[in-house]
C-alpha positions as CSV (number, residue, x, y, z in Angstrom):
1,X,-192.9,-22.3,88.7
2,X,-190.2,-22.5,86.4
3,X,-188.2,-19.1,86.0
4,X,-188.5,-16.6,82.7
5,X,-185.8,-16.1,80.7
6,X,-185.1,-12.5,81.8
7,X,-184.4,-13.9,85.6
8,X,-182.3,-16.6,84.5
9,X,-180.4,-14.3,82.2
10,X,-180.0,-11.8,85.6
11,X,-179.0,-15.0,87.3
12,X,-175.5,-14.4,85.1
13,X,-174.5,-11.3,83.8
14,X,-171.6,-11.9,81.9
15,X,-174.1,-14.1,79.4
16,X,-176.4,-11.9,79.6
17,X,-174.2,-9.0,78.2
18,X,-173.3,-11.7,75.3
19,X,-176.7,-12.0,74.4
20,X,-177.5,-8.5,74.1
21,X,-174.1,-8.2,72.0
22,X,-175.4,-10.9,69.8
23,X,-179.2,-8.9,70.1
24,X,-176.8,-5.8,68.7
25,X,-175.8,-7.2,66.0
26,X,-179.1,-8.1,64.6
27,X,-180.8,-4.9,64.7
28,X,-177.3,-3.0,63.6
29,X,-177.5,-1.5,60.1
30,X,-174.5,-3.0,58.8
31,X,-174.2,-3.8,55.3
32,X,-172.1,-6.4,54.5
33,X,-172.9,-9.9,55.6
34,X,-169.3,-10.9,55.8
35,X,-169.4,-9.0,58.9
36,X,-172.3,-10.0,60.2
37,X,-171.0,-13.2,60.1
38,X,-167.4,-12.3,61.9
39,X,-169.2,-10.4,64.4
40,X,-171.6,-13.3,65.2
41,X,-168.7,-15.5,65.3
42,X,-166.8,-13.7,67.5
43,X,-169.9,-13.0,69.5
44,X,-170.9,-17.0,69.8
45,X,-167.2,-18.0,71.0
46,X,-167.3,-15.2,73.8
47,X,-170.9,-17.2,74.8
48,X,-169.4,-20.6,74.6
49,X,-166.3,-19.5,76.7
50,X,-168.8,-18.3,79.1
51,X,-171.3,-21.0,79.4
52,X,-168.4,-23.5,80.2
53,X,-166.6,-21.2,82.8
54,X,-170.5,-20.9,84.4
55,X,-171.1,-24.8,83.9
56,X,-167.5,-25.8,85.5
57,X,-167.9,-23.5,88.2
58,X,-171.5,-25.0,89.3
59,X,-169.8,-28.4,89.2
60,X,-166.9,-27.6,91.4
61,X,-169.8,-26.2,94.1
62,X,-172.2,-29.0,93.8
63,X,-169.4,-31.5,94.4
64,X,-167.5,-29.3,97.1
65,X,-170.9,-29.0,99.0
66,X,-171.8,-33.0,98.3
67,X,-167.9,-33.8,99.8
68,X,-168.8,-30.8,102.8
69,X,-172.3,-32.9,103.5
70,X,-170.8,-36.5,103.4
71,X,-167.5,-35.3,105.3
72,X,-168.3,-32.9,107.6
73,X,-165.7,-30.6,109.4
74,X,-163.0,-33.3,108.3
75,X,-162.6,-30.9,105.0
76,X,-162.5,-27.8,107.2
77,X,-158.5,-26.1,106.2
78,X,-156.3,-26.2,108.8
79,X,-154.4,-22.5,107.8
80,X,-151.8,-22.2,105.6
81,X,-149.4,-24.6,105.0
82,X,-146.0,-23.5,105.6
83,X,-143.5,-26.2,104.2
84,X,-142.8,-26.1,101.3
85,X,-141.9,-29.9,101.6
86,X,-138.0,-31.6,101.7
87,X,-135.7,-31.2,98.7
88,X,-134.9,-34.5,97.3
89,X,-131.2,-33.8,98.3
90,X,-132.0,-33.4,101.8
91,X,-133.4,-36.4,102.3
C-alpha cells in the first residue's frame, strides 16, 4: 500500500517544515502580492535546496550499499590513515 502524504512528509522533516512555511504563506493576511511572491520565492528555493541534498544523499547510500553487496568486507576501512603521503622534494 502506497504511503500518504503525511508519512512521507514525516519521512523528512526538513521538507516538511518547507511545506508548512509555504502552507503559511497562503493562509497569511498579507496584503501586497509583491510579497507574496518574494516570500514564495524564497520559500520554493529553500524546497529545491532541500529536495536535492535528500535526492543526493539517497544516491550516495543506494550505491554505497550496492558496492558493500557486490564487494563484501574488501570496502571495510582499515583506520585512519596516517601519511600524509611524500613531498615531491623528498622523492
Amino acid at each position: 500500500m502506497p504511503k500518504t502524504l503525511e508519512e512521507r512528509l514525516n519521512a523528512h522533516p526538513e521538507l516538511k517544515s518547507h511545506i508548512i512555511s509555504l502552507l503559511d504563506i497562503a493562509e497569511s493576511d498579507i496584503e501586497k502580492a509583491d510579497d507574496v511572491e518574494l516570500l514564495t520565492v524564497e520559500s520554493l528555493h529553500g524546497v529545491g535546496q532541500q529536495v536535492i541534498e535528500q535526492w543526493a544523499e539517497q544516491q550516495a547510500q543506494k550505491k554505497s550499499d550496492i558496492a558493500k553487496n557486490q564487494h563484501g568486507s574488501e570496502l571495510a576501512g582499515k583506520g585512519k590513515k596516517n601519511s600524509h603521503g611524500q613531498r615531491h622534494w623528498e622523492k
